[in-house]
N, C-alpha and C positions, 0 to 999 in steps of 0.2 A: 180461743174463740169459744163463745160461751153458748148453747145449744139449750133446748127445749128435752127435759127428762123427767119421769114421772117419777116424786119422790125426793130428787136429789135435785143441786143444781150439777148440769153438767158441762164439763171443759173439754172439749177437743185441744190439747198441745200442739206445737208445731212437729213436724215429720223428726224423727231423729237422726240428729246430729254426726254421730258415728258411722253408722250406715249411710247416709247423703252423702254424706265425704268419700266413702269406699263406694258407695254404686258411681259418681261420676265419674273415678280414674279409671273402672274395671270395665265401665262404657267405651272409655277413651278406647282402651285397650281389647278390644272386643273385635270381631270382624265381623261386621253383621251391624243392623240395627237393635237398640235398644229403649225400650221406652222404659219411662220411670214417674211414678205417679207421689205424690205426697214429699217430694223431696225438699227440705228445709231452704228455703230464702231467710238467710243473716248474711252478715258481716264474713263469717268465717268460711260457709258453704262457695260464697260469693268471690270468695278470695280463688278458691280453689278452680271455681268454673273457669275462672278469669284468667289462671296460669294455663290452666290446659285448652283452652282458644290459643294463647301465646303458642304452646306448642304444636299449634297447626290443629285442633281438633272443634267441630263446631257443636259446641254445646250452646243452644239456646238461653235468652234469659231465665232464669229461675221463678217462677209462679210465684205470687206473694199467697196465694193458696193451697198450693199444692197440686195445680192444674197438672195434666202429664206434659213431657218435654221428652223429646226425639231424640238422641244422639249416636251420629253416622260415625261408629267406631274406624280405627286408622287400623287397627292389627296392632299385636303386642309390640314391633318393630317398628312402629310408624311416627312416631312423636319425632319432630323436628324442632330444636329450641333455637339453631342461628345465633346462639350467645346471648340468647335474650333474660333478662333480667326480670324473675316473675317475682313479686309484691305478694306474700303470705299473708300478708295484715298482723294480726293477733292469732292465727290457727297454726298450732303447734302439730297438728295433726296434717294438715297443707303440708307443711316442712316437711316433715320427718317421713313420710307417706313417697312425697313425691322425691327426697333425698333417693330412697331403696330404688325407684323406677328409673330416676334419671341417670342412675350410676350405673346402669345394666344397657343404657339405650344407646346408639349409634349417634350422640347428637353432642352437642355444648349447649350449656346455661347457667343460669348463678339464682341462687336463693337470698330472699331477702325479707325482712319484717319489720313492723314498730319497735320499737324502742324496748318495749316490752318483750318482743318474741324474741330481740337480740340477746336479751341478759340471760333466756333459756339456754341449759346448755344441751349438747346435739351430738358428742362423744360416744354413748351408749348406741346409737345410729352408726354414727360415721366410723368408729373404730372398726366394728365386725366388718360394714363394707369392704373398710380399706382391707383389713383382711383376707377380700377378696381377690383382692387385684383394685378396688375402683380408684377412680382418678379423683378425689376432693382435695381443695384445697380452702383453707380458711387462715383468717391471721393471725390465729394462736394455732398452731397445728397440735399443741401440746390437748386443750381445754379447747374445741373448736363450735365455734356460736358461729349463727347468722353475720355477714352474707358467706355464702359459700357457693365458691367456682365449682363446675362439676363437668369434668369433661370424657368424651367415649373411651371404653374399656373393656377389656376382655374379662369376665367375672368366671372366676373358679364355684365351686361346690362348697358347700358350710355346714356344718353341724357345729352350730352356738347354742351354750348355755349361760344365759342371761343371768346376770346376778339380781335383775329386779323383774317383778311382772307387770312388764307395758306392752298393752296390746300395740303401742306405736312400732316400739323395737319389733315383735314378732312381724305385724303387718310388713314394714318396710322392707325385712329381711327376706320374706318369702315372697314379696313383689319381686325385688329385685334376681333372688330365684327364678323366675317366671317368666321375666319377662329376656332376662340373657340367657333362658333354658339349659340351667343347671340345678340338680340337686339341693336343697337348701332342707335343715330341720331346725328347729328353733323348740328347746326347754328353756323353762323358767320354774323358778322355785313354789308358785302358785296359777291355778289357770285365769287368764288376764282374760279381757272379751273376744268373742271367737265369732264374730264378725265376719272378717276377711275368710275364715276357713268356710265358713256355709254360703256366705256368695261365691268363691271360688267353685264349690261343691257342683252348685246350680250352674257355671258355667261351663264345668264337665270336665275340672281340675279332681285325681284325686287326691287328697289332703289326709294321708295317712296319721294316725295320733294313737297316743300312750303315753309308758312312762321309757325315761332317761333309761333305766335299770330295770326290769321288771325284777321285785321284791326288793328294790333300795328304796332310798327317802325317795318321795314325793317331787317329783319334778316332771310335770304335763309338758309334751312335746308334739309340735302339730309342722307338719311337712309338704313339701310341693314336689311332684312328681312333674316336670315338663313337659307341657304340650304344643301343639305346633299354631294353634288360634284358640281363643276363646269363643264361646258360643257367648250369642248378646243375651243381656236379662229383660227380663220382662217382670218388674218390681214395684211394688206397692210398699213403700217406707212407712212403719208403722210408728206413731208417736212417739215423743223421746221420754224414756222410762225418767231421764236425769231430770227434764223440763216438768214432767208429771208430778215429781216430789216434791214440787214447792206450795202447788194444790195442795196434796194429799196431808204436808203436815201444817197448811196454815186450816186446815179441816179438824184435822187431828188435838188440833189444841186449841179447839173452841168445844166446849161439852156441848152437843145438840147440833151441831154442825153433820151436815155431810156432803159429800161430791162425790160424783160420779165421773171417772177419767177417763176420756172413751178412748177406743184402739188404739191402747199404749202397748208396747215392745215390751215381752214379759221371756225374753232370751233370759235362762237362768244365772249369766254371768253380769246381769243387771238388775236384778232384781231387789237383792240385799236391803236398801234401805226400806220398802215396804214391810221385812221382816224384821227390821229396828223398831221400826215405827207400831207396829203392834206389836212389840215387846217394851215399847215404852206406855201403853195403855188404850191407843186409839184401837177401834174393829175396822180391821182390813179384807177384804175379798177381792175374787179375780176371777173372772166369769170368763174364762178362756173361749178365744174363737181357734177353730182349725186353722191351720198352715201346710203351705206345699211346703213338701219333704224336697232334702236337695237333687237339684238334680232335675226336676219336675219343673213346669211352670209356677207363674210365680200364682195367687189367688189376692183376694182383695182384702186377706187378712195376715199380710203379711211377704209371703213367698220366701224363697230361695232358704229356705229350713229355717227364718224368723216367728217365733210363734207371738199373737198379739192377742189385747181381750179389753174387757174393759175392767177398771180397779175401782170400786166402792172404796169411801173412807166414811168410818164416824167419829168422830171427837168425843172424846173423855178426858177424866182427869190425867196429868202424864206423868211419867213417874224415871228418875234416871238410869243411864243404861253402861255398861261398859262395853267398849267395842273393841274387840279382842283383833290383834295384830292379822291376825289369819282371816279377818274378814274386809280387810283395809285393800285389797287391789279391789274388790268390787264394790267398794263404797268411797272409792277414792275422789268423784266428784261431790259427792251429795253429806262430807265430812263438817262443812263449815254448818250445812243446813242442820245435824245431827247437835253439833256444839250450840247453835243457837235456841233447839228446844231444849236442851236443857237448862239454858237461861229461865223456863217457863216450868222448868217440870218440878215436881219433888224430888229431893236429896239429888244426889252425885252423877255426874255423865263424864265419863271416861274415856279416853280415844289415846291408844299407843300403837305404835309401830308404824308412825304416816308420816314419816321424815319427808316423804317424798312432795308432800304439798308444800316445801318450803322454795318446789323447785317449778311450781306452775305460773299462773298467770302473775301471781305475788308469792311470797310468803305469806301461803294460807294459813298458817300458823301463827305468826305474830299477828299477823293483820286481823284474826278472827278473836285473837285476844285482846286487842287494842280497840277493837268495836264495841266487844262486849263492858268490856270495861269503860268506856264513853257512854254505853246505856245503863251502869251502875249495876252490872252484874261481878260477880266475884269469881275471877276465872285463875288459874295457876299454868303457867305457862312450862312446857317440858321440851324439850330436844327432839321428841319423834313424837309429838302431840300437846294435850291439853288436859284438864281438868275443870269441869263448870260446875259452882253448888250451885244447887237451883231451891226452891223457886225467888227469882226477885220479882216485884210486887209490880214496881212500877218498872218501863224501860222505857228512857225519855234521852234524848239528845240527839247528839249528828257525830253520824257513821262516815269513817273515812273505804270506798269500795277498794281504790288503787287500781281504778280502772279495772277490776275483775269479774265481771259474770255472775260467777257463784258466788261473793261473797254479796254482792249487791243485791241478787235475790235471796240470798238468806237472812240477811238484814230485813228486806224489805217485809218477809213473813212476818217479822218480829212487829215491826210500824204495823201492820194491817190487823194485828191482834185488838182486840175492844178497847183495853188498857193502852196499849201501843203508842208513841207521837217518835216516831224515828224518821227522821231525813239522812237520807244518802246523798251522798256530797256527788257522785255521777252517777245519777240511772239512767242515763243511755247506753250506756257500757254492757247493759242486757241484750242491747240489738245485736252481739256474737252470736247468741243461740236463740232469744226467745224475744224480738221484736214486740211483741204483742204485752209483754208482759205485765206490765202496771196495769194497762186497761183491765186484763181480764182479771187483776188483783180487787180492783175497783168495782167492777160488774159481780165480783162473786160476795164479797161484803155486803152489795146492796141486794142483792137476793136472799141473801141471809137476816137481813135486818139491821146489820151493822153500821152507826151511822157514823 
């Protein structure tokens, strides 16, 4: 949504995506009412409201604004699924989320998705569960994908150490913790988004964290201590920092260009590519607004320990960047966006240690290579990443998305550039996260002068 700022053009994003997704389970799960203001209407949020109605919980439709919306929590105990069969769509975050919760709860149901969210695999979830005790069952039980039976169970105590850092794996494990009121602590070799640990905070969970070893390697570990109800949140979702970067660098890579991103989620486990991006040459700033501390009510910039602000970008000339394996959990969406300005920038963009995007909505890895390369960039394809020399001059032809999100708005930054003529083969595939999105690509060239 495009807004009235003095100086800039300014963009309000849609609510983010992460948090939307975790404020309406921990509503579900809540005794009490909860209201929640800014929460993301897509495809994916929508998938999720929709299963948790399935399980007996009345969550209203989703605001196409962000309007607030009431949800009369059931208790941690309260989800009834009757064997029903809930439809994830494309959100892998739906799955895996609601895998941890349904394996801990007194009930039967089956997970299920597109075609797309079937080829994801759900092992790093469903194995530590089963180590719980839980009941899943799937038709590889070796490699276990979508659909999956999931039936009531008695869940023991867990201290996992994650070989990867996905805030998926952690959230799930410590829902499931929660809600079958057992012990649960979750390390991982990098700290993933910590989301679920400051809404938990705010509803009066406490979420004890460190290291695996105090004085070993590096391994952040964040835990749930059992309670007997959740208190409701009262939450203001702050714009999606991932949705925000597709602004910030079709800004960034116009010299004279600038935007202003209003009340984006500036959680520092999401911030990362704003600090790529002014290491690639654009001027970035962050005009932070206050935030309730956990535990407190929520404020209108933010709540439940989210801190939000608004992000300044200016465009310069941009110049290539290497992104070091230790920065890849927290730039692990906005990676294909990172590869595509370097299609634009001077000399060499570098990206190692990201095997893991081979395992999202596509192969964000071939597929980011196979794009660029259809717009006549020169990219080197590697095992746990990429390689792009930049600058090429012209970027002209049709992008295959694969159905993906992120790659069809990262693509699409490239088309909206002055030089730019790129066709995405499906941009409705953005309606997961950012509905709006071609318009306000459209509206912000035209205030810019771009014709």
């Amino acid at each position: 949504m495009i807004e009235a700022a003095a100086g800039a053009v300014a963009v309000r994003v849609p609510g983010d995506k992460s948090i939307s997704h975790r404020a309406l389970m921990l509503a579900a799960l809540a005794s009490g009412t909860s209201r929640l203001r800014g929460v993301l209407s897509s495809a994916d949020t929508r998938a999720t409201a929709a299963a948790l109605r399935a399980l007996g919980v009345a969550i209203p439709a989703l605001s196409e604004d962000g309007a607030e919306i009431v949800v009369e929590g059931v208790g941690l105990r309260g989800l009834r699924g009757d064997g029903a069969v809930l439809d994830c769509g494309n959100s892998g975050t739906t799955a895996r989320l609601l895998t941890g919760i349904l394996a801990a709860s007194a009930t039967r149901a089956a997970l299920d998705g597109d075609a797309s969210l079937r080829r994801r695999p759900m092992d790093r979830v469903v194995a530590p569960l089963r180590a719980m005790g839980a009941d899943i069952q799937a038709a590889d039980p070796v490699r276990p994908t979508l659909p999956l039976r999931i039936g009531p169970a008695r869940l023991g105590p867990a201290d996992h150490r994650s070989a990867v850092a996905s805030a998926q794996v952690k959230s799930a494990l410590l829902l499931a913790g929660l809600v079958a009121g057992v012990p649960v602590r979750v390390c991982e070799p990098r700290l993933s988004r910590d989301h679920t640990e400051r809404m938990l905070r705010a509803m009066g969970v406490a979420v004890p964290t460190g290291e695996a070893e105090p004085g070993g390697p590096a391994a952040p570990c964040a835990a749930v201590v059992p309670v007997d109800a959740l208190r409701p949140l009262d939450l203001q979702v702050p714009g999606d920092p991932s949705s925000a970067a597709y602004m910030a660098a079709l800004a960034g890579a116009v010299p004279g260009a600038e935007v202003r991103l209003l009340g984006v989620g500036l959680n520092p486990t999401r911030t990362a590519f704003f600090e790529v991006l002014r290491a690639m040459g654009a001027e970035v700033s962050a005009e932070r607004h206050a935030f309730a501390g956990a535990g407190q009510p929520s404020d209108a910039a933010g709540g439940a320990g989210e801190p939000s602000g608004d992000v300044v970008v200016r465009g310069g000339p941009l110049r290539g960047v290497a992104v070091d394996p230790e920065l890849v959990p927290a730039l692990i969406d906005e990676l294909p966006l990172i590869a595509a300005l370097g299609a634009v920038a001077e000399g060499s963009t570098r990206i190692r240690g990201a095997a893991e995007l081979r395992l999202k909505e596509s192969d964000r890895i071939a597929a980011t290579v196979a794009g660029l390369r259809a717009l006549g960039a020169t990219v080197e394809e590697m095992d746990d990443g990429l390689v792009v020399a930049g600058p090429t001059r012209r970027l002209r032809g049709r992008v295959e998305a694969h159905g993906d999100h992120r790659l069809a708005m990262a693509f699409g930054v490239l088309g909206a550039l002055p030089a730019g003529a790129v066709e995405v083969d499906d941009p409705h595939c953005v309606a997961v996260s950012y509905p709006g999105y071609w318009q306000d690509l459209i509206r912000v060239r035209a205030a810019w002068g771009i014709a």
